[in-house]
C-alpha positions as CSV (number, residue, x, y, z in Angstrom):
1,X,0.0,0.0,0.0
2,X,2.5,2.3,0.9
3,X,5.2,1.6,-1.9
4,X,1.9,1.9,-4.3
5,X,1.7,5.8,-2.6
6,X,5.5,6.3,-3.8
7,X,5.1,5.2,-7.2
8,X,1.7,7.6,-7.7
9,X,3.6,10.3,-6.1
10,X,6.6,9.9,-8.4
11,X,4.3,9.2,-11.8
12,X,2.3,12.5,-10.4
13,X,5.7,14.5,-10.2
14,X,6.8,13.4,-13.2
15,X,3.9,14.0,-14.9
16,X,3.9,17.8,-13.3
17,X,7.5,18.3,-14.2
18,X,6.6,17.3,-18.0
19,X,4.0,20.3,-17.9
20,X,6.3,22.3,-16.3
21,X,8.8,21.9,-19.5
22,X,6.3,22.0,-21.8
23,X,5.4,25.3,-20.5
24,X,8.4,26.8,-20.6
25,X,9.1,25.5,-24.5
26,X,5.3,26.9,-24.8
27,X,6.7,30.7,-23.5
28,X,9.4,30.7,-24.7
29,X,9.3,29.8,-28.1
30,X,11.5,31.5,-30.2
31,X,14.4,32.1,-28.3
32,X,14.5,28.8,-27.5
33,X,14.4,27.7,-31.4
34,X,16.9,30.1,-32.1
35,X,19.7,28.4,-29.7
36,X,19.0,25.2,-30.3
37,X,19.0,26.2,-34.0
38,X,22.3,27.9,-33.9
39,X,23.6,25.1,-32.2
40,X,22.4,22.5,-34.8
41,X,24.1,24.6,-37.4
42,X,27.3,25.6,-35.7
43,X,27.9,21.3,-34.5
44,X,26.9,21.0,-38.4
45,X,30.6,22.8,-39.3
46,X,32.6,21.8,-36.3
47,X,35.9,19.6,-36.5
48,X,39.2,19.5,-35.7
49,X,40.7,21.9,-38.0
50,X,42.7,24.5,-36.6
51,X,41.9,27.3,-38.7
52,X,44.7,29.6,-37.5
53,X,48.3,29.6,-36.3
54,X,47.2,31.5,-33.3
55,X,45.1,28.6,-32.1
56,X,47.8,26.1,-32.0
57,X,48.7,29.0,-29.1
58,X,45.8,28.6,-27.5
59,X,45.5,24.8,-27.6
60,X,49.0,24.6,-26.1
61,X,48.2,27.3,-23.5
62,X,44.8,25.6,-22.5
63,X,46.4,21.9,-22.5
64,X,49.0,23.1,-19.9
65,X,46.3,24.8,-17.9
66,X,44.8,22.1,-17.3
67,X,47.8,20.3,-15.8
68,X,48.1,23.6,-13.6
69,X,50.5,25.5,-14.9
70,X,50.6,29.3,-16.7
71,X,53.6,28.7,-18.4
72,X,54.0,27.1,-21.7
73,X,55.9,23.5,-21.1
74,X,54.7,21.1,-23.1
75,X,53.7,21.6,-26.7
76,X,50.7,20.1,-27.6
77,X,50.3,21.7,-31.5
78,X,53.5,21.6,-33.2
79,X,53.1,25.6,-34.1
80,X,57.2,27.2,-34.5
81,X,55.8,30.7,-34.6
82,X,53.1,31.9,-33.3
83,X,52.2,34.8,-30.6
84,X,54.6,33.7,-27.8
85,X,56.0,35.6,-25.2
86,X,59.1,35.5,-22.6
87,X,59.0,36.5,-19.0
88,X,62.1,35.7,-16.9
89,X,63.0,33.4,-19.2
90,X,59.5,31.5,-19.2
91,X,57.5,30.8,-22.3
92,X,53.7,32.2,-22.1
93,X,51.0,32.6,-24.9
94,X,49.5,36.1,-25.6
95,X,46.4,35.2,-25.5
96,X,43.7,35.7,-22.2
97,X,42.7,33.0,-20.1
98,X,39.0,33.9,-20.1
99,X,37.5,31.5,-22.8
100,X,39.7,28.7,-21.2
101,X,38.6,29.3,-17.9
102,X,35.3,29.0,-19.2
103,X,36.3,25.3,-21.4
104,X,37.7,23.8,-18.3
105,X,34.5,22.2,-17.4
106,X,33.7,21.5,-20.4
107,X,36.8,19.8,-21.1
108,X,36.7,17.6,-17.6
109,X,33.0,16.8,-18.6
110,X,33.5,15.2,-22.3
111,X,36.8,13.7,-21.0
112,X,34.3,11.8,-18.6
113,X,32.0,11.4,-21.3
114,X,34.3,9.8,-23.3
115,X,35.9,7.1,-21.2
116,X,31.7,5.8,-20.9
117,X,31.0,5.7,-24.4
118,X,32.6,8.4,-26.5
119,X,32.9,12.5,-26.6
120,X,32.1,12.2,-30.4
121,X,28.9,10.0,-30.2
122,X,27.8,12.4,-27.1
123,X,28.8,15.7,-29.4
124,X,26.5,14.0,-32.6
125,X,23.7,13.3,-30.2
126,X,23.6,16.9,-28.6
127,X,23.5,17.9,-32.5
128,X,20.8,15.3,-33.2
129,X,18.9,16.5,-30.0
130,X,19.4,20.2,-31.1
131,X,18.4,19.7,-34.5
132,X,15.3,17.6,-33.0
133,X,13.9,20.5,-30.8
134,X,14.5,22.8,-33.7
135,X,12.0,20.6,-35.8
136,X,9.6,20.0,-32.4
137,X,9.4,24.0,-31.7
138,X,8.8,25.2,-35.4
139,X,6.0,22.6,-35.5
140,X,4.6,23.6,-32.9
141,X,5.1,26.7,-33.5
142,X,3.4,26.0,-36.8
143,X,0.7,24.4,-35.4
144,X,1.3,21.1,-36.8
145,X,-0.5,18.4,-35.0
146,X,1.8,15.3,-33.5
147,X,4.7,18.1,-33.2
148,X,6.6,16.0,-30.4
149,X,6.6,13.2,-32.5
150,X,8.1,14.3,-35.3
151,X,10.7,16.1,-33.3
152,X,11.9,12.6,-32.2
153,X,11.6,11.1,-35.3
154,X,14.1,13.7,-36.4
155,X,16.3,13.5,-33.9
156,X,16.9,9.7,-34.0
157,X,16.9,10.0,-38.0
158,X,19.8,12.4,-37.5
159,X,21.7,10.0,-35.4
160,X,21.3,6.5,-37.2
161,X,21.7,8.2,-40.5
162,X,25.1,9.2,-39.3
163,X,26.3,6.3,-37.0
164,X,26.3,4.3,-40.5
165,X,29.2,5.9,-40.8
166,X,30.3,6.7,-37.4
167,X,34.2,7.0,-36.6
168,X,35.4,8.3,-33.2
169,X,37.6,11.2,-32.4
170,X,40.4,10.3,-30.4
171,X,39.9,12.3,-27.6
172,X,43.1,12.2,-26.1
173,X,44.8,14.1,-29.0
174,X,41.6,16.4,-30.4
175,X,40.4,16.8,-27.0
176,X,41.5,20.4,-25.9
177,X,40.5,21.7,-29.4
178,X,37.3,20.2,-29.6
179,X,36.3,21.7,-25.8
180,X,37.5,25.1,-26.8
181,X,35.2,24.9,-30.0
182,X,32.0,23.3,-28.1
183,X,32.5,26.5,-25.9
184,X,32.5,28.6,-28.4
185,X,29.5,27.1,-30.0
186,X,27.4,27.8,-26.7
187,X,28.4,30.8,-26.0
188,X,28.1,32.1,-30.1
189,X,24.2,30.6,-30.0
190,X,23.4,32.5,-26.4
191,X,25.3,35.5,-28.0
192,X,22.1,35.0,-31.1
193,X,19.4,34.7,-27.9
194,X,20.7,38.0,-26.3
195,X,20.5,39.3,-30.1
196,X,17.5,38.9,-29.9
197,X,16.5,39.6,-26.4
198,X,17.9,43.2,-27.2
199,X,16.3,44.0,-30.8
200,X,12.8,43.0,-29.1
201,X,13.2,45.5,-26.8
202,X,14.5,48.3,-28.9
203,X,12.4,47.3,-31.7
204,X,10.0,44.2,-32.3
205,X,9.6,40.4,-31.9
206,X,10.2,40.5,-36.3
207,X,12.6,43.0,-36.4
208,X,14.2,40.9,-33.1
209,X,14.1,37.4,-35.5
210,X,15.5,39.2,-38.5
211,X,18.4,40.3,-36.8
212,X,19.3,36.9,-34.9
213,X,19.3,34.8,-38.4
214,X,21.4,38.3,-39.9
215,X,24.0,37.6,-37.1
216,X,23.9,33.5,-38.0
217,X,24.0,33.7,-41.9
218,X,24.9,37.4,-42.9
219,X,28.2,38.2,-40.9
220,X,31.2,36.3,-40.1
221,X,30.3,36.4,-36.3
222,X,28.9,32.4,-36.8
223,X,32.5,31.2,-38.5
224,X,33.8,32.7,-35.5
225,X,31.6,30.1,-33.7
226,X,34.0,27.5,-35.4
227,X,37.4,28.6,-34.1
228,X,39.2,28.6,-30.8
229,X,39.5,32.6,-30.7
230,X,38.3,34.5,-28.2
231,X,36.0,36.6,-30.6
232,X,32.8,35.3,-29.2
233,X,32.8,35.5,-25.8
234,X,34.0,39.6,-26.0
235,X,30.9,39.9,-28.5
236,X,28.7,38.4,-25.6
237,X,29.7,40.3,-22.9
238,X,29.6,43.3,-24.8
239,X,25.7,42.7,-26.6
240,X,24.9,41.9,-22.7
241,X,26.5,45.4,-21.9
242,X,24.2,46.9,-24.4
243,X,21.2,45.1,-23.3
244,X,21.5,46.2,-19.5
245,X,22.2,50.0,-20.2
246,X,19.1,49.6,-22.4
247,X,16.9,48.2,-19.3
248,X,18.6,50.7,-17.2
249,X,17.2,53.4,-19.4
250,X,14.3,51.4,-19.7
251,X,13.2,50.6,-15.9
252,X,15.1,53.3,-14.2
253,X,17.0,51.2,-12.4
254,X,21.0,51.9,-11.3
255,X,22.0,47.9,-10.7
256,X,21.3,46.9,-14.4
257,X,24.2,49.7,-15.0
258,X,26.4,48.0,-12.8
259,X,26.2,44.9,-14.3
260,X,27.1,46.6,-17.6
261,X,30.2,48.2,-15.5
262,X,31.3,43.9,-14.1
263,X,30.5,42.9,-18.2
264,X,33.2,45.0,-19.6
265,X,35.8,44.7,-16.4
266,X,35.4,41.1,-17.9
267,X,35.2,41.9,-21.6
268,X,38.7,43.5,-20.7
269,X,39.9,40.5,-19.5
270,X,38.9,38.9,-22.6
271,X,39.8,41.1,-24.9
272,X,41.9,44.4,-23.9
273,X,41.0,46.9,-26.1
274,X,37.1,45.5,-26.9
275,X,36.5,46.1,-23.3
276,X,38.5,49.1,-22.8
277,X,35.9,50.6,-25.4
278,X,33.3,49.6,-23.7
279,X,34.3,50.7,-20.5
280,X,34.7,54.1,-21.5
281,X,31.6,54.5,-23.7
282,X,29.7,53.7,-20.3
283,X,32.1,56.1,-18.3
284,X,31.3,58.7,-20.5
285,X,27.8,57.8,-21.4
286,X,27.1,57.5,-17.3
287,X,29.0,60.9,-16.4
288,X,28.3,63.3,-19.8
289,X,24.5,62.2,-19.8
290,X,23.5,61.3,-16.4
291,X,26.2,64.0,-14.6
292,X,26.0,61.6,-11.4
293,X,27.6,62.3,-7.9
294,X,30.5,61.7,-6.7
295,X,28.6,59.0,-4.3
296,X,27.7,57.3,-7.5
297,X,31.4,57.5,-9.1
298,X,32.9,56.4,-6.3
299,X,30.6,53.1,-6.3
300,X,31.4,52.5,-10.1
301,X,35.0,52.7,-9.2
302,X,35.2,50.1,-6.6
303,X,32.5,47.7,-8.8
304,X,34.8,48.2,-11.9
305,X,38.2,47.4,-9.5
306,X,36.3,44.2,-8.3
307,X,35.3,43.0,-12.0
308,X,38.7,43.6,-13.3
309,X,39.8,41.3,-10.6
310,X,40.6,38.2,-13.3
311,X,42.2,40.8,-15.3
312,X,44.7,41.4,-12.7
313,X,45.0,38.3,-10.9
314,X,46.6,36.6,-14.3
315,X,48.4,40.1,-15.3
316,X,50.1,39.3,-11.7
317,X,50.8,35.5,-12.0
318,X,52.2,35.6,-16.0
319,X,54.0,39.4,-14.9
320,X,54.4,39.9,-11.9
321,X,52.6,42.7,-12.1
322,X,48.8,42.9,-12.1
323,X,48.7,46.4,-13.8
324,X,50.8,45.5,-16.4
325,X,49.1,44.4,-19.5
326,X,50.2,41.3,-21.7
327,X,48.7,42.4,-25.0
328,X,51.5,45.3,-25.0
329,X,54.4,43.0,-24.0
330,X,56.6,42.3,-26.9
331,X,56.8,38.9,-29.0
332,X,59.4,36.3,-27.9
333,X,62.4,36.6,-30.3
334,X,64.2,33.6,-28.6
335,X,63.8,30.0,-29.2
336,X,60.9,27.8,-28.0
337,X,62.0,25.4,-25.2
338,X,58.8,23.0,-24.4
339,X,59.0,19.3,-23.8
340,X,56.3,17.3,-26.8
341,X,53.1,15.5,-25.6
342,X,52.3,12.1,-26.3
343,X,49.5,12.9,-28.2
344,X,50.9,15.9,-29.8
345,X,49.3,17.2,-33.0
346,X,51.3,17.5,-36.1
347,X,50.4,20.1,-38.3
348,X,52.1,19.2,-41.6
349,X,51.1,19.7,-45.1
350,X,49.6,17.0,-47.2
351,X,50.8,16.0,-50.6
352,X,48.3,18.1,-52.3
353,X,49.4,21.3,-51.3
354,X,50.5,22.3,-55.3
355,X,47.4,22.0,-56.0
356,X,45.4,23.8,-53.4
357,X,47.5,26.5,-54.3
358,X,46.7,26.0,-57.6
359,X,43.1,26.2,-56.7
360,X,43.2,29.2,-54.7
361,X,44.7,31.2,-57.4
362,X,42.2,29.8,-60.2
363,X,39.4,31.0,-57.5
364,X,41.3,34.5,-57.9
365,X,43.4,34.6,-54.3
366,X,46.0,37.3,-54.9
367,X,48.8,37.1,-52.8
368,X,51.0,40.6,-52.1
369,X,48.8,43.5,-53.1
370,X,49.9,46.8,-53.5
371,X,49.0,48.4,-49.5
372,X,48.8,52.4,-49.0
373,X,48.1,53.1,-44.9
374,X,47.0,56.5,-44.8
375,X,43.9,57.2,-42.5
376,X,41.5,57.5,-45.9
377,X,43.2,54.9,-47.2
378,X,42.4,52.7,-44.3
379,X,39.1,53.4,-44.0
380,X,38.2,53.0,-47.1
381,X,39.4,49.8,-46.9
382,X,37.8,48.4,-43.8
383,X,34.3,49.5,-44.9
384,X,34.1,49.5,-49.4
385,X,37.1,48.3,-51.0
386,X,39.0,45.2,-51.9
387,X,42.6,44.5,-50.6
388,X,43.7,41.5,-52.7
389,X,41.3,39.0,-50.5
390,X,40.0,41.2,-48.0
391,X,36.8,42.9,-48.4
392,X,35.2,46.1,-46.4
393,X,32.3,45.6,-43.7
394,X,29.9,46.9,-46.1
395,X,31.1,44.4,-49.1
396,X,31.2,41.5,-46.8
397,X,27.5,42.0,-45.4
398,X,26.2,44.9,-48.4
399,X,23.0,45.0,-46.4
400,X,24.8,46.9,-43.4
401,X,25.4,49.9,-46.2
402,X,22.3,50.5,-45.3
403,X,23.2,51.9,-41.6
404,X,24.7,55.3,-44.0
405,X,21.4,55.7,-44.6
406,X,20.6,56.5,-41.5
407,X,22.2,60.1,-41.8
408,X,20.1,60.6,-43.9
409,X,17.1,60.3,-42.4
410,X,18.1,61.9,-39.2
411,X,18.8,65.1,-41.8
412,X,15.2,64.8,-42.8
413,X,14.4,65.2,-39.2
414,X,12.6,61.8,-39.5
415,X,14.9,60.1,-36.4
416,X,15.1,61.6,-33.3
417,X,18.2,60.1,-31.5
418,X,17.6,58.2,-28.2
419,X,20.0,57.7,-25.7
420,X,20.7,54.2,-26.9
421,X,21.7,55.8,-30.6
422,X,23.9,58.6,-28.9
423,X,25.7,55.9,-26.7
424,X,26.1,53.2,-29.3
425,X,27.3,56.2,-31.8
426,X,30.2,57.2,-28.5
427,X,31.2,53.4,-28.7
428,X,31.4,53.7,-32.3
429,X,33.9,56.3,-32.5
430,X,36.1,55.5,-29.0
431,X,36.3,51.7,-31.0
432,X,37.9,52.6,-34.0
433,X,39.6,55.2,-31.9
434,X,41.4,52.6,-29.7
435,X,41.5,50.5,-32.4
436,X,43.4,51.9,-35.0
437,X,47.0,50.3,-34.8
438,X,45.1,47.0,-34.9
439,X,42.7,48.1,-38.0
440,X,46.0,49.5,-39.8
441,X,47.9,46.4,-39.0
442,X,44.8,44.0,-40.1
443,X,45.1,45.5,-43.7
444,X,49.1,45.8,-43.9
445,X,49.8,42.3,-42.4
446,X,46.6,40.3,-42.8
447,X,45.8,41.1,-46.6
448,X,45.0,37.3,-46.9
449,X,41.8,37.3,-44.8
450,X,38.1,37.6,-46.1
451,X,36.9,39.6,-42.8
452,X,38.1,41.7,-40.1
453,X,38.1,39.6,-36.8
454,X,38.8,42.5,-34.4
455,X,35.3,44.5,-36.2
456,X,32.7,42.2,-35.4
457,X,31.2,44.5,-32.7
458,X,30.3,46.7,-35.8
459,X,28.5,44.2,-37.4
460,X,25.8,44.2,-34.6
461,X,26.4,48.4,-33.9
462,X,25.8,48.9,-37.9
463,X,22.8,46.8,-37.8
464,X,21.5,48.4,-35.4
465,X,21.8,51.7,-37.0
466,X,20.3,50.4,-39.9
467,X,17.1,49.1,-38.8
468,X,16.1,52.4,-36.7
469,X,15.5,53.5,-40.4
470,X,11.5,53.7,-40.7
471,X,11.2,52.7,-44.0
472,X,13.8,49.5,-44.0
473,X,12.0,48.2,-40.7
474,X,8.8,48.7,-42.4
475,X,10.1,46.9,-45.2
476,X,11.1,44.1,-43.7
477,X,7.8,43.8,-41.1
478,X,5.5,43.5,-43.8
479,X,7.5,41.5,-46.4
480,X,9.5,39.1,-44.1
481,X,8.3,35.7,-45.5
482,X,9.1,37.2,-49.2
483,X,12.6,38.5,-47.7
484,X,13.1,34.8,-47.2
485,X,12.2,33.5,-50.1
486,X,13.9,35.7,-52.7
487,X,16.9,35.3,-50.5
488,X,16.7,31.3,-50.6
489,X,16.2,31.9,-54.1
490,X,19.3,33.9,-55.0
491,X,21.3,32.2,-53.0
492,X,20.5,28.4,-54.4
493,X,21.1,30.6,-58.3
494,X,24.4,32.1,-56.5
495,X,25.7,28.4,-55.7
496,X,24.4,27.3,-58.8
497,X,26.4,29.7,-60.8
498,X,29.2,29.0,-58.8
499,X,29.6,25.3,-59.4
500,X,28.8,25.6,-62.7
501,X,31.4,28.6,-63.8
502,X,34.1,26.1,-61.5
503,X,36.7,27.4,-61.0
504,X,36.0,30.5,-62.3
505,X,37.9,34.0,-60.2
506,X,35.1,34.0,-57.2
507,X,37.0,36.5,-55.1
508,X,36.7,39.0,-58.1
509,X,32.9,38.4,-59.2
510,X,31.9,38.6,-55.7
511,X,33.5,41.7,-55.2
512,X,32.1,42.7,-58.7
513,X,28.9,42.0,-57.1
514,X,29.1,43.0,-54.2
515,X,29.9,46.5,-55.3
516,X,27.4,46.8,-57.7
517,X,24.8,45.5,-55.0
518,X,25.7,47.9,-52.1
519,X,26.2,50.7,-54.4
520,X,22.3,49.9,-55.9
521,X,20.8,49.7,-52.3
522,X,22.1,52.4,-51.4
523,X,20.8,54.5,-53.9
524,X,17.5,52.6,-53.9
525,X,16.8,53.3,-50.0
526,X,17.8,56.9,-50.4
527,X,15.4,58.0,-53.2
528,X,12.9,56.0,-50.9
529,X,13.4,58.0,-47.8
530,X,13.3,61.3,-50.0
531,X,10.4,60.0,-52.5
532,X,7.6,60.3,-49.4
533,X,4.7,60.6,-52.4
534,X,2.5,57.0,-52.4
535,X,2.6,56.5,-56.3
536,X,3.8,53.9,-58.7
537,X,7.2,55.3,-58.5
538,X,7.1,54.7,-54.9
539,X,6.0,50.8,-55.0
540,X,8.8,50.1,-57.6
541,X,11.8,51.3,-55.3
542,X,9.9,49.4,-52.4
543,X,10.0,46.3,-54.5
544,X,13.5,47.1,-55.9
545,X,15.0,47.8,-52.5
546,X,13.3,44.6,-51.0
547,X,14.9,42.5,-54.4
548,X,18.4,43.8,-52.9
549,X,18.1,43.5,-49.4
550,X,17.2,39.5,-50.0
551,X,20.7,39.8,-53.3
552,X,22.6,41.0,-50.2
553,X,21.8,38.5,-47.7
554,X,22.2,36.2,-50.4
555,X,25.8,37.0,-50.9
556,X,27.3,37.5,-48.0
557,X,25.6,33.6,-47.0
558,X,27.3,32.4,-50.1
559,X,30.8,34.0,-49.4
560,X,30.3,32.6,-45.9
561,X,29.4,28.8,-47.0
562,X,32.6,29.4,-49.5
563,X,35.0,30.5,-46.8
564,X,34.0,27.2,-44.9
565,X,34.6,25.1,-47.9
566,X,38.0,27.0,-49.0
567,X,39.7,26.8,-45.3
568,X,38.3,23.2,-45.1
569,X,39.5,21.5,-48.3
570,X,42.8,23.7,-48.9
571,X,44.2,23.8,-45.1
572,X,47.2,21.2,-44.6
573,X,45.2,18.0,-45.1
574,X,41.8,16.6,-45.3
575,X,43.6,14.1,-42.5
576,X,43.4,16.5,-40.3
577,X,39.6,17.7,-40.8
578,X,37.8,15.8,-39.0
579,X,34.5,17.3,-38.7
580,X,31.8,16.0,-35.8
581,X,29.0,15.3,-38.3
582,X,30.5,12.0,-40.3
583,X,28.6,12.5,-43.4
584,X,29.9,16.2,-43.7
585,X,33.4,14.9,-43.1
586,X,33.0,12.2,-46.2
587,X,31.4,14.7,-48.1
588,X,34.2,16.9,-47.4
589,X,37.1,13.9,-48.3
590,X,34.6,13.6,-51.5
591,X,35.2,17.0,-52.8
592,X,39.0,16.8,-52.1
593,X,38.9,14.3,-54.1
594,X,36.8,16.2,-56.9
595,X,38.7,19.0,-57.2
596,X,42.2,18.5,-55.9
């Protein structure tokens, strides 16, 4: 009698914690499809590739972390040269320890994982599972009857479909890279939630959709998902930073400011100078703006000391000094002294190399260009022009040319700026401000690149400023299912063109493009906020400007989707891209094999 009172009091709590989930799924819809989304596409990419020479720094700093020590001992990548330097005759990597902090559990967790029944298998069922919630929530969502049932159905679909052809990682040599990633992952798709979170607020639930899949499949914010940079988590922090100044203005209340203060004492542990910006767009924003006490400055003070507390605790232990900061301390110049782990990973080229270089320069890589480093020359750069393979902001995502727009509107008087526009227009300027040796130095030493790593804050900033125009908001509120349409559309004909034309000068005939599409929207969006009249006129440049919104979305997916491909197949060896989706990695050995 009584064990038959347990086991209805368990089924009852059961059954009450099922309701309880399925109400928060129910309320929480579509950030919840959004995360589990990004993180479906994100795992879809991920692999062991090390995508830069940097990271080989990284992996070796965060492997020797986790056996307790700061200083670089053993090697676990086989990287020569890379962003080392010497303290007292003791190797250290430049880069912070915040994202490695932050992979340690992580890292202890799949390690555990993987000695039960694999890291890999548990890695392809959290993308199964992702992928499977995705499917459940936009059914529901849809109103599709049976929606929890096809969500399982596609979940375990997605798994047996890839464990025919399932081969494990070995953990033991991918395992610090494959942590890093993971963390990355997580924190890129909460990084598309908070997106979200903050565009509803300013703006709309649409407006707040639109910009979460911009971040995921119009900027190079989601390949930076895919690496073991610290990119990411400074983005986070920062967007969070935005977000609680914007509830502070919002609900009137001090303590979301000071969280925004601890967020960029962190950010500057992260990243130096992407905190450093932020931190002094509040200060100013909090003091020019708000002109509080002293009472109030004094608190800010000691809350900023306490959140740059990481910052100098490591400054201290690396050296010696906890006010010193390692990003200015000069490179080693003396040889490398670290012992070589078992499981050390070997970064050599494969016997194809001829031939992806071959391939790069039939898909119109130019190597060497001609570089001029004034201050207009520079700019010009970072935001319209092609530098042998790097492109301007505005070329890489054309759609954010839209943001000039925004001038010109606020001439017509159309825009009154709010205090989120004056402070986000501050941090603007005191970025680039700071940044400026690093911009210069991206263009004079980096001319390789497709983006600009240490600019993805603007991304989000010129978004922002682009959709507090009226008319491109309207636009897109009222024509968002055709927005996604004729941008599926152009860019299944972009691909299309591509593989048929192979391998035709891409780099060129996207810039081509690119140009010609920017250059058209702009002018498109500008004789729409002049044109007020409702005529025929006025529907065609609606209609036109909508047709190039979608182009430009288009293109910068396309350029994304080739950046993958050309830094998977052409990077050292397909032997050493192993990706954590199976069939992805055997389509990936396929097209080696195609075109090398």
């Amino acid at each position: 009698m009584y064990s038959n009172k347990i086991m209805i009091t368990g089924k009852q709590e059961l059954i009450s914690m099922y309701k309880k989930i399925v109400r928060l799924f129910g309320s929480n819809q579509i950030p919840l499809i959004l995360f589990f989304g990004s993180l479906f596409i994100f795992l879809s990419f991920a692999g062991t590739r090390m995508l830069f020479s940097d990271e080989g720094v990284i992996v070796s700093q965060f492997y020797n972390f986790i056996h307790g020590s700061l200083e670089l001992k053993v090697a676990k990548v086989n990287v020569e040269k890379g962003i080392y330097i010497t303290v007292a005759n003791h190797l250290y990597g430049k880069f912070s320890y915040s994202l490695l902090v932050l992979s340690l559990p992580v890292y202890f967790a799949l390690k555990n994982i993987d000695i039960f029944y694999g890291a890999h298998l548990f890695l392809l069922q959290i993308w199964a599972l992702s992928g499977g919630i995705s499917f459940y929530l936009l059914a529901k969502a849809w109103q599709i009857k049976k929606a929890f049932f096809f969500g399982l159905a596609f979940c375990l679909f997605l798994i047996l479909v890839n464990m025919r052809s399932f081969d494990p990682i070995y953990f033991p040599k991918w395992g610090e890279i494959i942590s890093i990633e993971f963390t990355n992952i997580l924190i890129t798709s909460f990084l598309i939630v908070m997106i979200y979170f903050l565009f509803r607020k300013i703006f709309n639930d649409k407006i707040a959709i639109f910009s979460s899949l911009f971040i995921i499949f119009a900027t190079p914010i989601s390949f930076y998902a895919l690496t073991l940079k610290h990119h990411s988590l400074a983005l986070l922090l920062t967007v969070l930073a935005f977000y609680f100044l914007y509830r502070c203005q919002e609900k009137k209340d001090i303590r979301y400011m000071y969280a925004a203060y601890i967020l960029a004492g962190l950010c500057i542990w992260t990243r130096t100078l992407d905190g450093a910006a932020l931190m002094l767009s509040l200060l100013f924003f909090d003091i020019i703006f708000f002109r509080r006490g002293i009472k109030h400055l004094a608190l800010i003070a000691m809350i900023i000391f306490v959140s740059l507390t990481p910052f100098f605790s490591f400054n201290q232990m690396i050296l010696g000094d906890p006010f010193s900061i390692i990003e200015l301390h000069p490179l080693s110049d003396t040889p490398m002294r670290m012992q070589i782990e078992q499981n050390m990973i070997t970064l050599s080229e494969g016997p194809a190399k001829i031939k992806q270089t071959q391939l790069l320069e039939k898909l119109g890589f130019t190597w060497g260009p001609n570089i001029s480093t004034g201050t207009l020359d520079v700019l010009f750069d970072i935001l319209i022009l092609k530098l042998g393979n790097t492109f301007g902001i505005l070329l890489i995502s054309p759609f954010l040319i839209m943001a000039l727009a925004f001038i010109l509107d606020r001439i017509k008087g159309k825009i009154r700026l709010s205090p989120i526009d004056k402070f986000l227009g501050i941090y603007a300027v005191i970025f680039f401000i700071l940044h400026k040796n690093y911009i210069q130095a991206i263009i004079t030493d980096t001319p390789i690149v497709l983006e600009y790593r240490y600019l993805l804050i603007m991304y989000i900033v010129l978004l922002y400023f682009a959709l507090r125009i009226n008319k491109v908001r309207e636009l897109i509120e009222s024509n968002i299912k055709k927005i996604a349409l004729l941008y599926i559309s152009s860019a299944m004909i972009l691909v299309f063109f591509f593989i048929e034309v192979f391998p035709s000068k891409f780099i060129g005939q996207y810039h081509s493009l690119g140009l010609v599409t920017s250059g058209s929207l702009m002018i498109s969006l500008s004789l729409s906020i002049f044109w007020d009249n409702k005529n025929s006129f006025s529907d065609i440049l609606d209609k036109t400007t909508l047709f190039l919104m979608s182009l430009s979305l288009a293109l910068t997916s396309v350029l994304l989707l080739f950046y993958y491909w050309i830094v998977t197949i052409t990077y050292i060896s397909p032997s050493q891209n192993l990706t954590i989706i199976p069939i992805m990695e055997n389509i990936l050995k396929w097209m080696y094999q195609v075109f090398l």
